[in-house]
Biopython code that builds the backbone (N, CA, C, O; Angstrom):
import numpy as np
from Bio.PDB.StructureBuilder import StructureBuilder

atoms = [
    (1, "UNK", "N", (208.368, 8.959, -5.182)),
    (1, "UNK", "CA", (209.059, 8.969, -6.441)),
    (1, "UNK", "C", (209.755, 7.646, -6.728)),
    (1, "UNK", "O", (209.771, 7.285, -7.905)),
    (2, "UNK", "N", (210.216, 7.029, -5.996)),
    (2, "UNK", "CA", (211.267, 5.696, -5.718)),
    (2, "UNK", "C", (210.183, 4.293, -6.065)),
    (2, "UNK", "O", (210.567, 3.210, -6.508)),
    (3, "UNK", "N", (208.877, 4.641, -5.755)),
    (3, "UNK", "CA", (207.621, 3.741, -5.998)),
    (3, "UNK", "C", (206.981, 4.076, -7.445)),
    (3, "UNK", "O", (206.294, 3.320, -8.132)),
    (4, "UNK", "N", (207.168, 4.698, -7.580)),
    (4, "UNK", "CA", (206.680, 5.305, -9.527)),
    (4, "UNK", "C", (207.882, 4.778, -10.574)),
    (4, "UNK", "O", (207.719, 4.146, -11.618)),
    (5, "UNK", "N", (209.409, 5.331, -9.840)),
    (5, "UNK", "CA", (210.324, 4.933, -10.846)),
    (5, "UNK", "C", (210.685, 3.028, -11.016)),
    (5, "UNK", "O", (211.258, 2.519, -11.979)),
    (6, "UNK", "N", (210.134, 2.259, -9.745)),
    (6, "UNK", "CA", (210.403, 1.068, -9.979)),
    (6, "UNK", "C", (209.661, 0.628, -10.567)),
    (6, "UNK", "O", (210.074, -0.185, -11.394)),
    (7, "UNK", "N", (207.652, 0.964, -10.492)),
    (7, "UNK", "CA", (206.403, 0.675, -11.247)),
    (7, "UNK", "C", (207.516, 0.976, -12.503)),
    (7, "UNK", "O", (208.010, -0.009, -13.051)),
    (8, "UNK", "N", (207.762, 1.827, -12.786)),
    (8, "UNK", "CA", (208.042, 2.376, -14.758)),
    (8, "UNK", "C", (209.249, 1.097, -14.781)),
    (8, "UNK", "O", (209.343, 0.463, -15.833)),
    (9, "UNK", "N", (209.825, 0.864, -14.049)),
    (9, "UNK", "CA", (211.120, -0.290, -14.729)),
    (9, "UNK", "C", (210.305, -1.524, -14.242)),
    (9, "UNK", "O", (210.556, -2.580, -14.823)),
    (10, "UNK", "N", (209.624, -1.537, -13.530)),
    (10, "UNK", "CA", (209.457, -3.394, -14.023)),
    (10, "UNK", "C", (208.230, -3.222, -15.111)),
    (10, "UNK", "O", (208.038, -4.239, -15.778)),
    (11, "UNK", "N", (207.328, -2.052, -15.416)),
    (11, "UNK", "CA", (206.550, -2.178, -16.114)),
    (11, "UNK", "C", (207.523, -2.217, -18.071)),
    (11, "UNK", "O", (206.818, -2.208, -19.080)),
    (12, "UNK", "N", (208.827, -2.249, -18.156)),
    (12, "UNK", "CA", (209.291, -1.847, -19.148)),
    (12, "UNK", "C", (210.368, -3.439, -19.127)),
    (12, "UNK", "O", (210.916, -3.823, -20.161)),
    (13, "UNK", "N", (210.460, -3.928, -18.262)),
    (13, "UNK", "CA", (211.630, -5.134, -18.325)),
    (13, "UNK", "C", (211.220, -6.059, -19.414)),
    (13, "UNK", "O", (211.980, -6.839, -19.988)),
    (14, "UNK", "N", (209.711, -5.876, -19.690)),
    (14, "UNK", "CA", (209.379, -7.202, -20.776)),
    (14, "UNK", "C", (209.524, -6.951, -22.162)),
    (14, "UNK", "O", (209.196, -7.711, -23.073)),
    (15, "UNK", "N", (210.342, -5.172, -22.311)),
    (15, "UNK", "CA", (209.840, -4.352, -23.635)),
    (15, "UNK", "C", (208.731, -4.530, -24.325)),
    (15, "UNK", "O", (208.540, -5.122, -25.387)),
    (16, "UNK", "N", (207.802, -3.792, -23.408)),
    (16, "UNK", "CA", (206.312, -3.859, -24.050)),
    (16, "UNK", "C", (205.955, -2.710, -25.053)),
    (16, "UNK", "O", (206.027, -1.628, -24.472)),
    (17, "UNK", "N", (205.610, -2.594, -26.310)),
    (17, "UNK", "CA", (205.546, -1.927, -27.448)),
    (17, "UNK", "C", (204.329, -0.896, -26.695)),
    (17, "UNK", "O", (204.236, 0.230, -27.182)),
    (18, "UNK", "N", (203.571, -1.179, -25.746)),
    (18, "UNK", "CA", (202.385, -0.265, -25.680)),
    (18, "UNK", "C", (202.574, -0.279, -23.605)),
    (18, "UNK", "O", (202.480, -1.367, -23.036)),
    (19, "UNK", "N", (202.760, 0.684, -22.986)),
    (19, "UNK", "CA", (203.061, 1.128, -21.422)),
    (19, "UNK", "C", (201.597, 1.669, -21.015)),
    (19, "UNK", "O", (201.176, 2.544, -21.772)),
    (20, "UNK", "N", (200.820, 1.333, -20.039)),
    (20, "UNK", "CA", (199.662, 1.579, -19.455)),
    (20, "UNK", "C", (199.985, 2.461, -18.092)),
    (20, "UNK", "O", (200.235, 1.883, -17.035)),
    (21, "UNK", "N", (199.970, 3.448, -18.162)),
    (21, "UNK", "CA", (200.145, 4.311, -17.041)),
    (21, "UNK", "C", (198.990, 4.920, -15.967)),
    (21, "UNK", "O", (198.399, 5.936, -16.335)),
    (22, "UNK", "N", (198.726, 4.474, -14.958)),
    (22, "UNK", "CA", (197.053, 5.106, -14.438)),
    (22, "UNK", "C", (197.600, 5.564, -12.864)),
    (22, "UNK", "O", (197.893, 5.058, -11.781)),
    (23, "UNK", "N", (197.509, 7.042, -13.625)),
    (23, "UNK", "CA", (197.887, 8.292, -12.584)),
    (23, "UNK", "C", (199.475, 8.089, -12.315)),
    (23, "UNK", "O", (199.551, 8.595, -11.195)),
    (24, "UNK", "N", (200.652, 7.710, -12.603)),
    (24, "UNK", "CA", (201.606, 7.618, -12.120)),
    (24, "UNK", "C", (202.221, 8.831, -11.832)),
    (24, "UNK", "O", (203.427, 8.688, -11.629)),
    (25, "UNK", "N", (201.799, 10.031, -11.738)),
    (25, "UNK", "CA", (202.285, 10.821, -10.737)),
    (25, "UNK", "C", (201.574, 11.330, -9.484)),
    (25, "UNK", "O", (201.937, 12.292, -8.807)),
    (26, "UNK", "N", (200.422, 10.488, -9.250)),
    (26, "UNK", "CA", (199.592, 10.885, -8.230)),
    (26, "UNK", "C", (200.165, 11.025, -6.676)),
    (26, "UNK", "O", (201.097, 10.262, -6.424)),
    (27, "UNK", "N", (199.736, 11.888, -5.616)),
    (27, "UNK", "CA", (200.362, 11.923, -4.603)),
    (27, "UNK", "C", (201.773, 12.427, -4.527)),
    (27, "UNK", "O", (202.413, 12.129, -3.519)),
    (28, "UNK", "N", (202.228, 13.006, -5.275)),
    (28, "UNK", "CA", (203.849, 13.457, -5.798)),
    (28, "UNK", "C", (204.074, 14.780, -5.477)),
    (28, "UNK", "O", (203.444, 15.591, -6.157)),
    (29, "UNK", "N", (204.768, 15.190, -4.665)),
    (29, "UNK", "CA", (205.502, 16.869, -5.083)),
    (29, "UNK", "C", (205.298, 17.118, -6.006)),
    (29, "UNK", "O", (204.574, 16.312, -6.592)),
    (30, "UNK", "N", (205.721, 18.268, -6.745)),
    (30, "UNK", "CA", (205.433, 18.844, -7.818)),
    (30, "UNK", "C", (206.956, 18.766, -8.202)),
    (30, "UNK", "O", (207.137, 18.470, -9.383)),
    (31, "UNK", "N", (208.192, 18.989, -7.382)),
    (31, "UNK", "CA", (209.502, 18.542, -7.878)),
    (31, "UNK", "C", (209.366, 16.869, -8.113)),
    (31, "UNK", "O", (209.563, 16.458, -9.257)),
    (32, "UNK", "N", (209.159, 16.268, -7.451)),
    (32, "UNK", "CA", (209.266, 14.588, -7.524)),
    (32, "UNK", "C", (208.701, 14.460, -8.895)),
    (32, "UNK", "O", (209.316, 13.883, -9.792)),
    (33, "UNK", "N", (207.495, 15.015, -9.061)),
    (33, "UNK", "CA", (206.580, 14.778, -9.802)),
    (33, "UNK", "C", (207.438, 15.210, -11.313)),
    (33, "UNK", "O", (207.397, 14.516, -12.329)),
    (34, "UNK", "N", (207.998, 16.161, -11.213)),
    (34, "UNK", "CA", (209.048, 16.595, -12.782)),
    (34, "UNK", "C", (209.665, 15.632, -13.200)),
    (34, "UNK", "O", (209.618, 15.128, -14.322)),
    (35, "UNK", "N", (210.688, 15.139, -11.691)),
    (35, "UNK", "CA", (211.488, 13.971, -12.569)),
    (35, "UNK", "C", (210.948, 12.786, -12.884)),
    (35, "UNK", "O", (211.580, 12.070, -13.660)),
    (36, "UNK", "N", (209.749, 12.357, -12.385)),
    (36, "UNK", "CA", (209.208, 11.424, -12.702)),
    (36, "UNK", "C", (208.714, 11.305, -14.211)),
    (36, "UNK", "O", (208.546, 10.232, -14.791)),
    (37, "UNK", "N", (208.530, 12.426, -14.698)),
    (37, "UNK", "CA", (207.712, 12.611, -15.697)),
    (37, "UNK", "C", (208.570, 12.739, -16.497)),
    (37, "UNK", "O", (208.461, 12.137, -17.565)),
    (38, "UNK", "N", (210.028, 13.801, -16.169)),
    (38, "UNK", "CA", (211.171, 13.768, -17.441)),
    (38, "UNK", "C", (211.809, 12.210, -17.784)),
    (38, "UNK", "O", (212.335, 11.908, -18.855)),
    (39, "UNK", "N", (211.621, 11.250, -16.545)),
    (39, "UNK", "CA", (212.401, 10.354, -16.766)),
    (39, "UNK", "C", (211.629, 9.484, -17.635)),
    (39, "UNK", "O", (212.293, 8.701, -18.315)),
    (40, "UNK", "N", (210.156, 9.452, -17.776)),
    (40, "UNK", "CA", (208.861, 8.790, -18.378)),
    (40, "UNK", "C", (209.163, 9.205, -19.799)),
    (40, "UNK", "O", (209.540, 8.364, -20.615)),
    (41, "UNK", "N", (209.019, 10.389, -20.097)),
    (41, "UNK", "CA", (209.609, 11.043, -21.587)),
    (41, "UNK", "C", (210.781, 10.527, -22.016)),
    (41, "UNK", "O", (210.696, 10.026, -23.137)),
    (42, "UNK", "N", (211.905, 10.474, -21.480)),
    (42, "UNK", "CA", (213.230, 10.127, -21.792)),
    (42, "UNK", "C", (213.442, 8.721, -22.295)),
    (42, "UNK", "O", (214.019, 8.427, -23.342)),
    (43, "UNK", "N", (212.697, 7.558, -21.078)),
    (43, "UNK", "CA", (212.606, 6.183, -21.626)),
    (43, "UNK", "C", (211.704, 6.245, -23.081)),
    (43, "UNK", "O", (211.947, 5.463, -24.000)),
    (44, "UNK", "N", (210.654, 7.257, -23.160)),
    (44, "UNK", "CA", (209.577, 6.545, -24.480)),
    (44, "UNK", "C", (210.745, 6.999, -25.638)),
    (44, "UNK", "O", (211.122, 6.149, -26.444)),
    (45, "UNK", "N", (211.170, 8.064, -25.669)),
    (45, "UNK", "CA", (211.969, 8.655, -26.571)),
    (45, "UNK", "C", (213.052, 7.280, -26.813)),
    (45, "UNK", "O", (213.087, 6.641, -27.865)),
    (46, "UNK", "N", (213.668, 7.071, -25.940)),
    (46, "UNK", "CA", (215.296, 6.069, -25.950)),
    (46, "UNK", "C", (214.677, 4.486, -26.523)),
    (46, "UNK", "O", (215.142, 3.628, -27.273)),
    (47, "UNK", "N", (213.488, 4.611, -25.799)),
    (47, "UNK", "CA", (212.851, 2.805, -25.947)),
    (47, "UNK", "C", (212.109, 2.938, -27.083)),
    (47, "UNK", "O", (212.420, 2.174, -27.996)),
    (48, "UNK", "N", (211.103, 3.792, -27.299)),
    (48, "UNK", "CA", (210.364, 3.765, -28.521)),
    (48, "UNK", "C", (208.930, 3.288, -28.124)),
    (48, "UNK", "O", (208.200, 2.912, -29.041)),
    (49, "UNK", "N", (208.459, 3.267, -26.846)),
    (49, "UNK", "CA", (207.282, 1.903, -26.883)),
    (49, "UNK", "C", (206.007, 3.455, -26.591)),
    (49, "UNK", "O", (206.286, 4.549, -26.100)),
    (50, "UNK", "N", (204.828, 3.025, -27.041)),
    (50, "UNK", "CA", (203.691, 4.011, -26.668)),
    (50, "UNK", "C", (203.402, 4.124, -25.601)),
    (50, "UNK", "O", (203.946, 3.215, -24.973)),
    (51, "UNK", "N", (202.726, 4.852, -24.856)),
    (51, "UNK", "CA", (201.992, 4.895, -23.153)),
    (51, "UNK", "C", (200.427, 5.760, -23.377)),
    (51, "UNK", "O", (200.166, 6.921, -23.694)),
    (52, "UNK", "N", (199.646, 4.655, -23.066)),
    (52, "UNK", "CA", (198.507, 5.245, -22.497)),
    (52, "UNK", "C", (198.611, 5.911, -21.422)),
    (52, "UNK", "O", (198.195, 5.128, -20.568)),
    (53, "UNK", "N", (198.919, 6.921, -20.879)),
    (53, "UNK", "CA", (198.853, 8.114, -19.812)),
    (53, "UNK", "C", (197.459, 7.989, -19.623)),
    (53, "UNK", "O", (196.679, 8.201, -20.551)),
    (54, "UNK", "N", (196.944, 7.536, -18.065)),
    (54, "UNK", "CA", (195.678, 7.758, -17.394)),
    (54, "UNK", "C", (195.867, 8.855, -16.448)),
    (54, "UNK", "O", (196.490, 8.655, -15.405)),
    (55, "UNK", "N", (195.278, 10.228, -16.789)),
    (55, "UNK", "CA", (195.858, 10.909, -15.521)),
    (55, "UNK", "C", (194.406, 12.557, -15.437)),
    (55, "UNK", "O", (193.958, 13.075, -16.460)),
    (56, "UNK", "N", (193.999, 13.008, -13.957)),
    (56, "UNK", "CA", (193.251, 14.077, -14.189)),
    (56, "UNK", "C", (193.597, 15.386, -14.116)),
    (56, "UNK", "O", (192.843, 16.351, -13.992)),
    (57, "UNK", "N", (195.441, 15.352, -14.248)),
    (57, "UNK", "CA", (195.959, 16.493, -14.018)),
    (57, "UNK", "C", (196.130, 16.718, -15.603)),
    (57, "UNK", "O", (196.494, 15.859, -16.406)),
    (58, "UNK", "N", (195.693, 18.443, -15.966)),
    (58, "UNK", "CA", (195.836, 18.419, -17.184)),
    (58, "UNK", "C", (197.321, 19.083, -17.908)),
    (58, "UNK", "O", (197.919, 19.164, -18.981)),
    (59, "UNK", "N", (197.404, 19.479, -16.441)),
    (59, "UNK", "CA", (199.078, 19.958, -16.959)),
    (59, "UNK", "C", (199.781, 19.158, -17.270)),
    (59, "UNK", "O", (200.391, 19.347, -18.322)),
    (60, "UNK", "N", (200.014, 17.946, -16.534)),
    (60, "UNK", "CA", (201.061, 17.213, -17.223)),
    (60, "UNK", "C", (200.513, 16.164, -18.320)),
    (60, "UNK", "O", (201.362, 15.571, -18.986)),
    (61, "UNK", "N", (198.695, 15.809, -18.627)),
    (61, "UNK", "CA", (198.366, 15.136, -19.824)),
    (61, "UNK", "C", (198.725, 16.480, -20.842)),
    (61, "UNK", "O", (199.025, 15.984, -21.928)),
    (62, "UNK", "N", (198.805, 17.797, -20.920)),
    (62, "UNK", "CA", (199.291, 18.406, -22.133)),
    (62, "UNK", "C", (200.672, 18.789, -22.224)),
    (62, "UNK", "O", (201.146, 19.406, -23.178)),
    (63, "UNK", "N", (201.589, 18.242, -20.763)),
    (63, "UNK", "CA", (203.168, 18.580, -21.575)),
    (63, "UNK", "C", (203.712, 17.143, -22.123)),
    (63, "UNK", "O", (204.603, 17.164, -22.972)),
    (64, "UNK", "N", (203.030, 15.477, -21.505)),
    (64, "UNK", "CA", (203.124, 14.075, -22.094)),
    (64, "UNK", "C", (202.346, 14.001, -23.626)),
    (64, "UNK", "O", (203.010, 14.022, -24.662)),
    (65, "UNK", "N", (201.408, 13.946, -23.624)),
    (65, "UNK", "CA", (200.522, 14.103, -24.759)),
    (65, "UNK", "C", (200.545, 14.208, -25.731)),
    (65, "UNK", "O", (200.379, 15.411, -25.929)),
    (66, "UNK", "N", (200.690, 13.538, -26.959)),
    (66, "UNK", "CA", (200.548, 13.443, -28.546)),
    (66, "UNK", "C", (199.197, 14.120, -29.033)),
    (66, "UNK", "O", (198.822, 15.076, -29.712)),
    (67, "UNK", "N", (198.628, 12.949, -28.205)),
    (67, "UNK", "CA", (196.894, 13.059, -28.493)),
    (67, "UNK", "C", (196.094, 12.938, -27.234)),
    (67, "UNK", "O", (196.703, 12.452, -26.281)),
    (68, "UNK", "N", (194.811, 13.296, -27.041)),
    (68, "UNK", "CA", (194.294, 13.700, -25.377)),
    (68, "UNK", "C", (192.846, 12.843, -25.885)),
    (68, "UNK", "O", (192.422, 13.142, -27.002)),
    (69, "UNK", "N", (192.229, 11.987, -25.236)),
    (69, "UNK", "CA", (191.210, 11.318, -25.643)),
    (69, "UNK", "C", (190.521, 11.726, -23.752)),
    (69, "UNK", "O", (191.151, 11.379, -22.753)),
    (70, "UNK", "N", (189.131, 12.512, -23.691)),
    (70, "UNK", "CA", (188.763, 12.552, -23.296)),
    (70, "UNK", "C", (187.525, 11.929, -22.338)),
    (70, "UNK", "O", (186.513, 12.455, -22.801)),
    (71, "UNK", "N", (187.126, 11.054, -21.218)),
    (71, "UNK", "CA", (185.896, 10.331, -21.223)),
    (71, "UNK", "C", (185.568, 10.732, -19.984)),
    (71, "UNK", "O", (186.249, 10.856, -18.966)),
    (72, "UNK", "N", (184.068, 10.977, -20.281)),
    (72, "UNK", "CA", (183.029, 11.407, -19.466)),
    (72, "UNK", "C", (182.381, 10.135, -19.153)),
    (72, "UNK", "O", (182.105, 9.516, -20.181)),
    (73, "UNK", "N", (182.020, 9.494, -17.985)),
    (73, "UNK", "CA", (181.191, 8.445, -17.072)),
    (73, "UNK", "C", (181.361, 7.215, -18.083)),
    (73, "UNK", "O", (180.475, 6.464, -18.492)),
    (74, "UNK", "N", (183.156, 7.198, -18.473)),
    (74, "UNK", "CA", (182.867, 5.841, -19.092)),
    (74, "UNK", "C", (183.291, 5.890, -20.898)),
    (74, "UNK", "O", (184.008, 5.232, -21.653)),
    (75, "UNK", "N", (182.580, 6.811, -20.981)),
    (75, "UNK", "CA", (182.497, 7.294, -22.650)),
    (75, "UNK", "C", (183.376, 8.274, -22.843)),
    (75, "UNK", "O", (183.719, 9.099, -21.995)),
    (76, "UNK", "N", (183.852, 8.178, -24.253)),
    (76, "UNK", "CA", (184.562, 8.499, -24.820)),
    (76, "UNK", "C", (184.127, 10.182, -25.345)),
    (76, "UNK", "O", (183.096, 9.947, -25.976)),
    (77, "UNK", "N", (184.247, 11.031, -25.391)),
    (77, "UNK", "CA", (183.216, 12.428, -25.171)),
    (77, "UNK", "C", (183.930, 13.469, -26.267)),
    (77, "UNK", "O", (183.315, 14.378, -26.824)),
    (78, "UNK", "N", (185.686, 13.094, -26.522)),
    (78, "UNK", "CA", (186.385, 14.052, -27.106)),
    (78, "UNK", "C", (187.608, 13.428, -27.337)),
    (78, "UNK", "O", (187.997, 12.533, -26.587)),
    (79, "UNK", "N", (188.265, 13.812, -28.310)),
    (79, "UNK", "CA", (189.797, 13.106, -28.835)),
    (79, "UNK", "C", (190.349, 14.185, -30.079)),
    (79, "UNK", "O", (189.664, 14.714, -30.955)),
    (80, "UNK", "N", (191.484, 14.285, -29.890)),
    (80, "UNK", "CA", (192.241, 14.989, -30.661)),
    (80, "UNK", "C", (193.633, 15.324, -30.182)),
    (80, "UNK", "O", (194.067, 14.738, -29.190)),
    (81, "UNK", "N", (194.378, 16.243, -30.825)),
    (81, "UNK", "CA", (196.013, 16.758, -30.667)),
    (81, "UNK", "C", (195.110, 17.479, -29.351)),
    (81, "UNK", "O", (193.935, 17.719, -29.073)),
    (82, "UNK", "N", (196.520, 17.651, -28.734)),
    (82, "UNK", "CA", (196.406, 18.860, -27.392)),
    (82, "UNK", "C", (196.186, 20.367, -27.788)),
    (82, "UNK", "O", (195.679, 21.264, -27.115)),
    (83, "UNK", "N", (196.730, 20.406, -29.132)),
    (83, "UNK", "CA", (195.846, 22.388, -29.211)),
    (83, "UNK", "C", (194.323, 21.800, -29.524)),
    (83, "UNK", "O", (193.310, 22.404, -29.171)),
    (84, "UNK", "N", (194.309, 20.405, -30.311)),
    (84, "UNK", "CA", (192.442, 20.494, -30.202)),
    (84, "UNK", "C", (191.805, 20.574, -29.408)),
    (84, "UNK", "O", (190.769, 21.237, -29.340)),
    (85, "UNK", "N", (192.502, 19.617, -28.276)),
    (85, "UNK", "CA", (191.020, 18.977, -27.608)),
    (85, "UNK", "C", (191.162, 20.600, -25.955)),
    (85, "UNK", "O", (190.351, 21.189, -25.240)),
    (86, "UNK", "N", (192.662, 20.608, -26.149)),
    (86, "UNK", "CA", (193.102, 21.932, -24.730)),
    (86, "UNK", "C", (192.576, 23.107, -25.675)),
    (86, "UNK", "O", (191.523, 23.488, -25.163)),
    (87, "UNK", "N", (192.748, 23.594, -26.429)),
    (87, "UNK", "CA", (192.469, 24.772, -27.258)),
    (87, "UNK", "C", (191.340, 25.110, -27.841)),
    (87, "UNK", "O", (191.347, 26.300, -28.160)),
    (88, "UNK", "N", (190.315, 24.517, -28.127)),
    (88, "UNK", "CA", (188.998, 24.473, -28.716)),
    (88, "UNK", "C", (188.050, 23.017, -28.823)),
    (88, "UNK", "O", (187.597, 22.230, -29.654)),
    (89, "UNK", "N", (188.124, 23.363, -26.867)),
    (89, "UNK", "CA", (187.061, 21.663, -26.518)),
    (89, "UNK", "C", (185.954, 21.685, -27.230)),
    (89, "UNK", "O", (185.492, 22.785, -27.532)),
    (90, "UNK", "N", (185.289, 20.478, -27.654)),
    (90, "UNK", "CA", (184.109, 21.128, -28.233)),
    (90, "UNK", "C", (182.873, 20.816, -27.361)),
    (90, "UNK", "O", (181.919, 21.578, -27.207)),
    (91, "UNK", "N", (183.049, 19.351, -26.703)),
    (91, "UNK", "CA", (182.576, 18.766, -25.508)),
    (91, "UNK", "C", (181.792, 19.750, -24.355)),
    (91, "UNK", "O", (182.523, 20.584, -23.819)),
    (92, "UNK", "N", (180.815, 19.729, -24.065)),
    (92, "UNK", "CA", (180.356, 20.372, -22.625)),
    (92, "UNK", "C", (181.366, 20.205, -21.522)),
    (92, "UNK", "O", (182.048, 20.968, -20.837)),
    (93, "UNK", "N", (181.175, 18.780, -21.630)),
    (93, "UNK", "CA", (182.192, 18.232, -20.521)),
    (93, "UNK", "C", (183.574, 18.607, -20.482)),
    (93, "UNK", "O", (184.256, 18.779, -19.472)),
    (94, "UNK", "N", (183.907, 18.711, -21.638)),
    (94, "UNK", "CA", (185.404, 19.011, -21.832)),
    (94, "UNK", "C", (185.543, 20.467, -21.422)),
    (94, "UNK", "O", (186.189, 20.714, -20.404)),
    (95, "UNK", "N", (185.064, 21.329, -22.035)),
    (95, "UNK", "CA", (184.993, 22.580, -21.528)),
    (95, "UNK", "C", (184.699, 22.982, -20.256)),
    (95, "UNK", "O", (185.330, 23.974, -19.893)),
    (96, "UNK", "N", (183.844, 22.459, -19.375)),
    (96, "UNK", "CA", (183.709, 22.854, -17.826)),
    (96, "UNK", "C", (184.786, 22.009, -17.204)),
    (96, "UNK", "O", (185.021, 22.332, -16.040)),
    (97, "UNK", "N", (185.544, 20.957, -17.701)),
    (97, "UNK", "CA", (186.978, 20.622, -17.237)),
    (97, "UNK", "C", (187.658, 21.759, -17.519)),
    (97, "UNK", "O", (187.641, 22.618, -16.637)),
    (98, "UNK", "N", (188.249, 21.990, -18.511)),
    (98, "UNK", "CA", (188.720, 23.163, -18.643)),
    (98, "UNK", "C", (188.658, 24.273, -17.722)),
    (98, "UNK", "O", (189.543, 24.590, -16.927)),
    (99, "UNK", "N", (187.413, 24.902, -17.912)),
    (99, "UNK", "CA", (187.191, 25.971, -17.298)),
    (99, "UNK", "C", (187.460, 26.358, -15.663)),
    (99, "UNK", "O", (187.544, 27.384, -14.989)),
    (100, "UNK", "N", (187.546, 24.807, -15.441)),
    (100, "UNK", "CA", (187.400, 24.333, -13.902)),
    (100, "UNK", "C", (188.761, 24.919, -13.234)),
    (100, "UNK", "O", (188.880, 25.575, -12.199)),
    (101, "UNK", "N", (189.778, 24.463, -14.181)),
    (101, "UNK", "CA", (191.250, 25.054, -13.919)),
    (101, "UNK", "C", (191.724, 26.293, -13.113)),
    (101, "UNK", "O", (191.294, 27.387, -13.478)),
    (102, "UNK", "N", (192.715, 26.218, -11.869)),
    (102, "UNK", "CA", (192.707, 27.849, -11.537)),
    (102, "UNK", "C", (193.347, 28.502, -13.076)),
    (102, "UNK", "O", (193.704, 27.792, -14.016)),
    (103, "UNK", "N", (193.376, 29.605, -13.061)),
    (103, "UNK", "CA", (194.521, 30.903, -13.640)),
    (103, "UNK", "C", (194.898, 32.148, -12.500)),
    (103, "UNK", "O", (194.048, 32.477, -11.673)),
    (104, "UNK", "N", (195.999, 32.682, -12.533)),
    (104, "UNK", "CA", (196.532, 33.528, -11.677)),
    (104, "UNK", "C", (195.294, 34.699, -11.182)),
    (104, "UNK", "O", (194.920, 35.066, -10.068)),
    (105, "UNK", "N", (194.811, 35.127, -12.794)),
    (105, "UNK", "CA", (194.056, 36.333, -12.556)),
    (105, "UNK", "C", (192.325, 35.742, -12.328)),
    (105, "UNK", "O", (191.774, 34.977, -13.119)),
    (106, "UNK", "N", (191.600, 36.375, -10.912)),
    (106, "UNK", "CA", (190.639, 36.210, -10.510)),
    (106, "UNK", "C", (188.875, 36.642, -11.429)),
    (106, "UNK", "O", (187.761, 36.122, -11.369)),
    (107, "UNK", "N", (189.479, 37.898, -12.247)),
    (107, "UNK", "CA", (188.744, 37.854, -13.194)),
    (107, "UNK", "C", (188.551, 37.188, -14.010)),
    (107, "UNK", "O", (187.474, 36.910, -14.538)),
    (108, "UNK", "N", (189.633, 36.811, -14.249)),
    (108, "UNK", "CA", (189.615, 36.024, -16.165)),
    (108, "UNK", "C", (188.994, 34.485, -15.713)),
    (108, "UNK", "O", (188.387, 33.727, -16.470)),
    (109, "UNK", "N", (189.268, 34.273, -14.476)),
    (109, "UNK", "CA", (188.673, 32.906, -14.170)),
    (109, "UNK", "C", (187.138, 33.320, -14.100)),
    (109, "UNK", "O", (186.388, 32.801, -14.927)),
    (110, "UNK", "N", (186.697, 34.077, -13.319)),
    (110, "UNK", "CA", (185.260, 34.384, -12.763)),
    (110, "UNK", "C", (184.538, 34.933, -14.649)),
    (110, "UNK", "O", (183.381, 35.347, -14.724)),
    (111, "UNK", "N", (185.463, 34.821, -15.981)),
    (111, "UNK", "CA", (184.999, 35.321, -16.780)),
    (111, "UNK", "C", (184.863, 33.953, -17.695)),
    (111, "UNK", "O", (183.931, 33.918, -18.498)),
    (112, "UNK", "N", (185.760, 32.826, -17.604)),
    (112, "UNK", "CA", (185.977, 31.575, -17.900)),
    (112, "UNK", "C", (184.772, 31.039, -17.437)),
    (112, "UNK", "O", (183.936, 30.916, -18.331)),
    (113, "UNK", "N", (184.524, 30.789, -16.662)),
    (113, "UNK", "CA", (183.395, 30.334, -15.816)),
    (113, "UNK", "C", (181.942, 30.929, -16.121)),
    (113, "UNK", "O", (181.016, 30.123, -16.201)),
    (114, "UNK", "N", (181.711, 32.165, -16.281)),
    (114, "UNK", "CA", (180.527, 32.579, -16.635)),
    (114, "UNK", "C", (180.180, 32.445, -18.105)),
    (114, "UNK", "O", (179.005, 32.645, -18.411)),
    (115, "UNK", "N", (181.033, 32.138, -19.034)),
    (115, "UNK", "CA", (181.039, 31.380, -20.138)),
    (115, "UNK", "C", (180.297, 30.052, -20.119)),
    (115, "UNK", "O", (180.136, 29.479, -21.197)),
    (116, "UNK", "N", (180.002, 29.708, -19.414)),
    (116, "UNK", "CA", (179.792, 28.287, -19.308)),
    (116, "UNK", "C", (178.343, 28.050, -18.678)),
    (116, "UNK", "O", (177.786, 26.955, -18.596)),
    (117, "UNK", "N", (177.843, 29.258, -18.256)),
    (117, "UNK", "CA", (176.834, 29.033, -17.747)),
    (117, "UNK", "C", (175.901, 29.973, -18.266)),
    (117, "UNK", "O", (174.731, 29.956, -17.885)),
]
sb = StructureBuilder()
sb.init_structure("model")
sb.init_model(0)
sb.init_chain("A")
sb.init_seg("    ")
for serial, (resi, resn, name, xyz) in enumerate(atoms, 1):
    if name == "N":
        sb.init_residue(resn, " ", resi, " ")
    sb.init_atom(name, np.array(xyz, "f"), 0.0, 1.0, " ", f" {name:<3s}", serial, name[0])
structure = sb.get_structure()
């Protein structure tokens, strides 16, 4: 956490209008990983500057997230708000990401999944 929060302050000392983020919560607790992420929200809010968020966790690209631009091997595959692109992928690819996701209940996954195939 102490290695993410110094990446985010020297990446911000030059006040850069646009923040490039790739995976910065990777390898993290899932507590570490909160404050890292509340404190990421808090600076864009206070500073104002944009962040490209590079990340393959989709929980926290849909609680950061304005907009979710999706890419498959390179390419660009899907883009929209987070109820678009999380709520009605239209993408193959996007959708077997999706689908890929656990959920609590063993059916509804094994029913997610057979959707797809």
């Amino acid at each position: 956490g102490q290695r993410q929060r110094a990446s985010l302050a020297r990446g911000l000392a030059l006040e850069p209008s646009l923040l490039v983020a790739d995976e910065p919560t990777s390898a993290l607790d899932v507590s570490v990983q909160a404050r890292v992420l509340e404190l990421f929200a808090e600076l864009q809010r206070e500073l104002g500057f944009a962040a490209l968020f590079i990340s393959h966790d989709l929980a926290v690209v849909d609680l950061l997230a304005d907009r979710i631009a999706v890419l498959y091997r390179g390419e660009l595959v899907e883009e929209g708000t987070g109820a678009e692109v999380l709520g009605n992928p239209q993408h193959p690819y996007t959708q077997r990401l999706l689908a890929s996701l656990p959920v609590p209940d063993p059916a509804e996954q094994a029913e997610r999944r057979a959707r797809l195939h």
